[in-house]
N, C-alpha and C positions, 0 to 999 in steps of 0.2 A: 911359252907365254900363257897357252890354255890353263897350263897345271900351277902356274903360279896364280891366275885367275879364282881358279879354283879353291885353290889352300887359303886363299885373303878372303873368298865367301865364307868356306869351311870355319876357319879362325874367327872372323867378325860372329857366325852364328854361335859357335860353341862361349863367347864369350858374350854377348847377350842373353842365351840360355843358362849360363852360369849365372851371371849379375842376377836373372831374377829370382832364378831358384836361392840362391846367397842371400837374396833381402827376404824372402818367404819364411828358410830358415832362420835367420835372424830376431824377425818379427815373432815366430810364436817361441823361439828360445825367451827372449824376452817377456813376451807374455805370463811366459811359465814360470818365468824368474820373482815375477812382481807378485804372482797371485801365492809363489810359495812362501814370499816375507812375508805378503799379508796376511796368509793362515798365522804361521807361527808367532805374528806378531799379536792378535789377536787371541789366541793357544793361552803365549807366556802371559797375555795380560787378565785372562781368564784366571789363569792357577793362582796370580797374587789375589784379586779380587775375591778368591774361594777361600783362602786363607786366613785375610784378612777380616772376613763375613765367620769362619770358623774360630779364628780365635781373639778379634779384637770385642771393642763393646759395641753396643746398640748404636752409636753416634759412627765410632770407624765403620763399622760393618757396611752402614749405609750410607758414606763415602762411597767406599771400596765398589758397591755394587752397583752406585746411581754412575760411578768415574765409568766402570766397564760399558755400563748402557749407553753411555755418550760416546763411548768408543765405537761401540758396537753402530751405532746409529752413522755414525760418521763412517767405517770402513764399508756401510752398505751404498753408499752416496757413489761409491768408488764402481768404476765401468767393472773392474776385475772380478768384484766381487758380487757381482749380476747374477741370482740364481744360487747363490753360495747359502744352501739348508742349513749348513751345520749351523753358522752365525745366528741363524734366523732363530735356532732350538735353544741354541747360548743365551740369548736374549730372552725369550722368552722364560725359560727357567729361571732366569736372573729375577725376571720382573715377580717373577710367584714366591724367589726368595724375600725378595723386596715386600712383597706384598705380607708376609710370613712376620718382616720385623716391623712391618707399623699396626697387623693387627694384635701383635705381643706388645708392643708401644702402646694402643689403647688408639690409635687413629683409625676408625675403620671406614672413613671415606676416602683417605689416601691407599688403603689397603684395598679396598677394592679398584679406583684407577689402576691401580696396579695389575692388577685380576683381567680389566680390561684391555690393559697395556701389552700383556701375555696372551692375550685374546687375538688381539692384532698382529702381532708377531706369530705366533701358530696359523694365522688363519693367511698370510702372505706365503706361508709355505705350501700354502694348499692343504692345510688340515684344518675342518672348522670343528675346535671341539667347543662345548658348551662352559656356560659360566658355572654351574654345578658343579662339574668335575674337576675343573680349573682350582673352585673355593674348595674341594674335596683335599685337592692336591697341598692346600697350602695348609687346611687344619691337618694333613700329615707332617706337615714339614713345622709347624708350631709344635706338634706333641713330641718331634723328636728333638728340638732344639735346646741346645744348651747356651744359657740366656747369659751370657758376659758382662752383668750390671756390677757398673763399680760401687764398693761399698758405700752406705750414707753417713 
């Protein structure tokens, strides 16, 4: 009777220690699963967005790169994506792109928000760089640009 006692403690334990340790696994399986769609989801939606900024005109371009920033702004909202730099770097560059085709547009007050926008995003990463360097960054990316304006 002692050793059947026994074996029904033993059994109840080892199956409580299992149940928890199973939902622990479980849990960060999971976690790991959601945070890896939302990189690649984020990834895939980058490389059209670069694309589209590469090879459509001044109007798609900046579609394609305000469409990413809203993505971007929205996969940050997300618990998973808590602390997630790359995003943070993604966005930012984005916005110095963006900021690159309204000061080649002739907008240079939307082109600088932009400058700001990029400010803000570097600087939730923990990196505060200056508006200097920032506008540094984007008259590089104007002199290297190939400008997609459709004929008049």
């Amino acid at each position: 009777m002692k050793a059947l006692k026994l074996c029904g403690i033993a059994l109840a334990s080892g199956l409580a220690i299992g149940g928890l340790v199973g939902r622990h696994i479980g849990r960060t399986w999971s976690a790991g699963q959601a945070i890896l769609w939302e990189t690649s989801a984020a990834a895939g939606y980058e490389q059209l967005a670069l694309l589209q900024y590469e090879q459509a005109d001044i109007d798609h371009s900046r579609q394609a790169l305000v469409g990413f920033t809203d993505f971007a702004i929205s996969m940050s909202k997300l618990a998973s994506s808590q602390g997630d730099k790359a995003l943070l770097i993604d966005r930012g560059q984005t916005y110095l792109r963006l900021a690159a085709l309204e000061k080649l547009a002739g907008n240079s007050s939307l082109s600088h928000q932009y400058v700001l926008s990029a400010q803000e995003s570097f600087r939730a990463m923990g990196h505060d760089i200056p508006e200097e360097e920032l506008n540094k960054g984007v008259t590089k990316i104007v002199g290297s640009a190939r400008v997609n304006v459709p004929p008049s």
